[in-house]
Residue frames as a rotation matrix with the C-alpha (Angstrom) as fourth column:
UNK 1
-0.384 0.556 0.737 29.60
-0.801 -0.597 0.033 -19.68
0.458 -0.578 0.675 1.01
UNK 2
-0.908 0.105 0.407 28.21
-0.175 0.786 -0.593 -21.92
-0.382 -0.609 -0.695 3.87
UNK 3
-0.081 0.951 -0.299 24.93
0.833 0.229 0.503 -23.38
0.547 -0.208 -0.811 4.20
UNK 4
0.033 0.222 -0.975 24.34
0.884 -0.462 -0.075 -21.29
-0.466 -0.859 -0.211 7.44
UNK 5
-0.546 -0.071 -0.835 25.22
-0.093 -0.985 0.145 -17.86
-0.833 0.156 0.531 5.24
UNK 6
-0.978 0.193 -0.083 23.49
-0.157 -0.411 0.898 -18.73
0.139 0.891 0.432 2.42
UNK 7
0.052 0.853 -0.519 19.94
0.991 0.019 0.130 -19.60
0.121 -0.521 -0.845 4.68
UNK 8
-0.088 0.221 -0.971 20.77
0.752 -0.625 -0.211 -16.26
-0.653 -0.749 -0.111 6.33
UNK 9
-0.797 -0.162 -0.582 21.23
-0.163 -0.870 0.466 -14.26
-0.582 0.466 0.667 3.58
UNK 10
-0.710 0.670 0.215 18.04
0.215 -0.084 0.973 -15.51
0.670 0.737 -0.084 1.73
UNK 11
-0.190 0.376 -0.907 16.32
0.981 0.117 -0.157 -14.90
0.047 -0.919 -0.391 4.88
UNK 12
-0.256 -0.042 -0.966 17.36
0.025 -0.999 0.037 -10.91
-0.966 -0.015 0.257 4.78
UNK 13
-0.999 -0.040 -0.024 16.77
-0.007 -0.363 0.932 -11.17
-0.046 0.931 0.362 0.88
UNK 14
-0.480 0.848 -0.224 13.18
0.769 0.529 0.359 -12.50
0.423 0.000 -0.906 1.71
UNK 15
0.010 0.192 -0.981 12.39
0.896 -0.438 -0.077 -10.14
-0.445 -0.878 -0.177 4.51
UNK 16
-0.882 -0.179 -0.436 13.77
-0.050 -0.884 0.465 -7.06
-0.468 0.432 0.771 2.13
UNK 17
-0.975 0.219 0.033 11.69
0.043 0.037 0.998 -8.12
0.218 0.975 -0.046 -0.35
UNK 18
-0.045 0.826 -0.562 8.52
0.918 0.256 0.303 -8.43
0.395 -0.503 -0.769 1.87
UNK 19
-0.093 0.172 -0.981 8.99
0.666 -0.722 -0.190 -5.23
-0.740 -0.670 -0.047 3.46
UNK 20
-0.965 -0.234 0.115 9.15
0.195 -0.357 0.914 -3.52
-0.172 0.905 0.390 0.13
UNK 21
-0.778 0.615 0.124 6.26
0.160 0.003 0.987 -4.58
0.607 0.788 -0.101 -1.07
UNK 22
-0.197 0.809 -0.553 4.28
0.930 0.333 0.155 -3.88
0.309 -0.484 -0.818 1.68
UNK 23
-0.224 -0.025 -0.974 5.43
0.025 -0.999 0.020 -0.26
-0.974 -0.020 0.224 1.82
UNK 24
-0.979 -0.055 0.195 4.50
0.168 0.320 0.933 -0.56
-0.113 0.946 -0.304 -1.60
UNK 25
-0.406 0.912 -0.060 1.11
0.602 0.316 0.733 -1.27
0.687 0.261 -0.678 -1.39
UNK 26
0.234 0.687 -0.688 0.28
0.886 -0.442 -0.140 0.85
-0.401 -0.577 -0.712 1.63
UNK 27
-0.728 -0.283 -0.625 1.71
0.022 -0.920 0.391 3.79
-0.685 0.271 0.676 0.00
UNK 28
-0.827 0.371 0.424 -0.79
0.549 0.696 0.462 2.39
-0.124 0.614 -0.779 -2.96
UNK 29
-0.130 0.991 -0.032 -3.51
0.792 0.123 0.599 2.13
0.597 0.052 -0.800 -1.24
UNK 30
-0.072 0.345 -0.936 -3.34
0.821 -0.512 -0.252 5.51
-0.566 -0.787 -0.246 0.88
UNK 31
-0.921 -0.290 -0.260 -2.76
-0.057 -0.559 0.827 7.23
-0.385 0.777 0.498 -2.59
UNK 32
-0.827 0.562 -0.009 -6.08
0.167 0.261 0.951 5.68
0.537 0.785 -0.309 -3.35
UNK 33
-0.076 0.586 -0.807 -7.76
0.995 0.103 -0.019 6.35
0.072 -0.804 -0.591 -0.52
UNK 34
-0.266 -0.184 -0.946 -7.07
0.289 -0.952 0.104 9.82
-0.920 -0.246 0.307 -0.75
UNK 35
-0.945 0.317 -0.081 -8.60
-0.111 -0.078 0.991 10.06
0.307 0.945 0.109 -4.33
UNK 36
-0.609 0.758 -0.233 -11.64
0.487 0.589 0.645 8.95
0.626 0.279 -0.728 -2.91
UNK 37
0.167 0.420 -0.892 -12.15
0.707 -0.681 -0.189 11.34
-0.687 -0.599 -0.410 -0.04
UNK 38
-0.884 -0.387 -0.261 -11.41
0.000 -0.559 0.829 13.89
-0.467 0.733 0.494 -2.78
UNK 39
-0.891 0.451 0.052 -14.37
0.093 0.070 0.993 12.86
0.444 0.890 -0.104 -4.74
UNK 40
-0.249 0.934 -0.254 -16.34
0.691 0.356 0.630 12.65
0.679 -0.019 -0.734 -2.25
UNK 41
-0.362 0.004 -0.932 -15.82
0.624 -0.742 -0.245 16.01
-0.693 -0.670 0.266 -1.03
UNK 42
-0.999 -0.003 0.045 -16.42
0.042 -0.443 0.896 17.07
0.018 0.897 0.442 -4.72
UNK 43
-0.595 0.783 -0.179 -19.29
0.448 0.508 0.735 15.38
0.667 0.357 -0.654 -4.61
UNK 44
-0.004 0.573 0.820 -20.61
-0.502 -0.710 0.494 17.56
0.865 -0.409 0.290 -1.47
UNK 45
0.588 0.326 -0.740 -20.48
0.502 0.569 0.651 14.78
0.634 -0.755 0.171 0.91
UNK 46
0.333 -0.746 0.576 -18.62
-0.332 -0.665 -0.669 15.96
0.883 0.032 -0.469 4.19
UNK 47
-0.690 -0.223 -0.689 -16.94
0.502 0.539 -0.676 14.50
0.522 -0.812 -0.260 7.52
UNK 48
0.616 0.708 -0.345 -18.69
0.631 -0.183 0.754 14.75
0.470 -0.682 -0.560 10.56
UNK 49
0.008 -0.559 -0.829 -15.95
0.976 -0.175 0.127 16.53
-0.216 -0.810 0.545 12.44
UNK 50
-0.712 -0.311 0.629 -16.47
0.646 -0.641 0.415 19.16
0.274 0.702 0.657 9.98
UNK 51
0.485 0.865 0.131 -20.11
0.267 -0.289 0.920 19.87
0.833 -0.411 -0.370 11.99
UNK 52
0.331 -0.456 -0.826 -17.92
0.919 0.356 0.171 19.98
0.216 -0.816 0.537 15.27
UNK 53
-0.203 -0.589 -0.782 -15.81
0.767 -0.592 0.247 22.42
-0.609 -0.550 0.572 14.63
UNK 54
-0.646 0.178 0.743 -17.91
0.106 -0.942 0.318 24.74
0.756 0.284 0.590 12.91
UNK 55
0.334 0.933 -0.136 -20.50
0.429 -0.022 0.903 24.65
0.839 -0.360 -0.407 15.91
């Protein structure tokens, strides 16, 4: 394997790996985020938009 293909291919192995983990983590953190509006609907709090469109 060349130089030149083995730059490019750690390049795409890099990049793979970076996009992963960043779907990764937002998938994470919108899993957690969504736990928390949960609780705090338990809790009684409510959105504002929720005044809106009952008015």
């Amino acid at each position: 394997m060349s130089a030149h293909a083995l730059y490019v291919t750690a390049a795409y192995g890099i990049t793979a790996v970076v996009l992963i983990g960043l779907i990764g983590w937002i998938l994470l953190d919108q899993r957690a985020r969504k736990r928390e509006l949960a609780e705090l609907e338990a809790a009684g709090v409510r959105r504002r938009s929720d005044k809106a469109a009952k008015s």
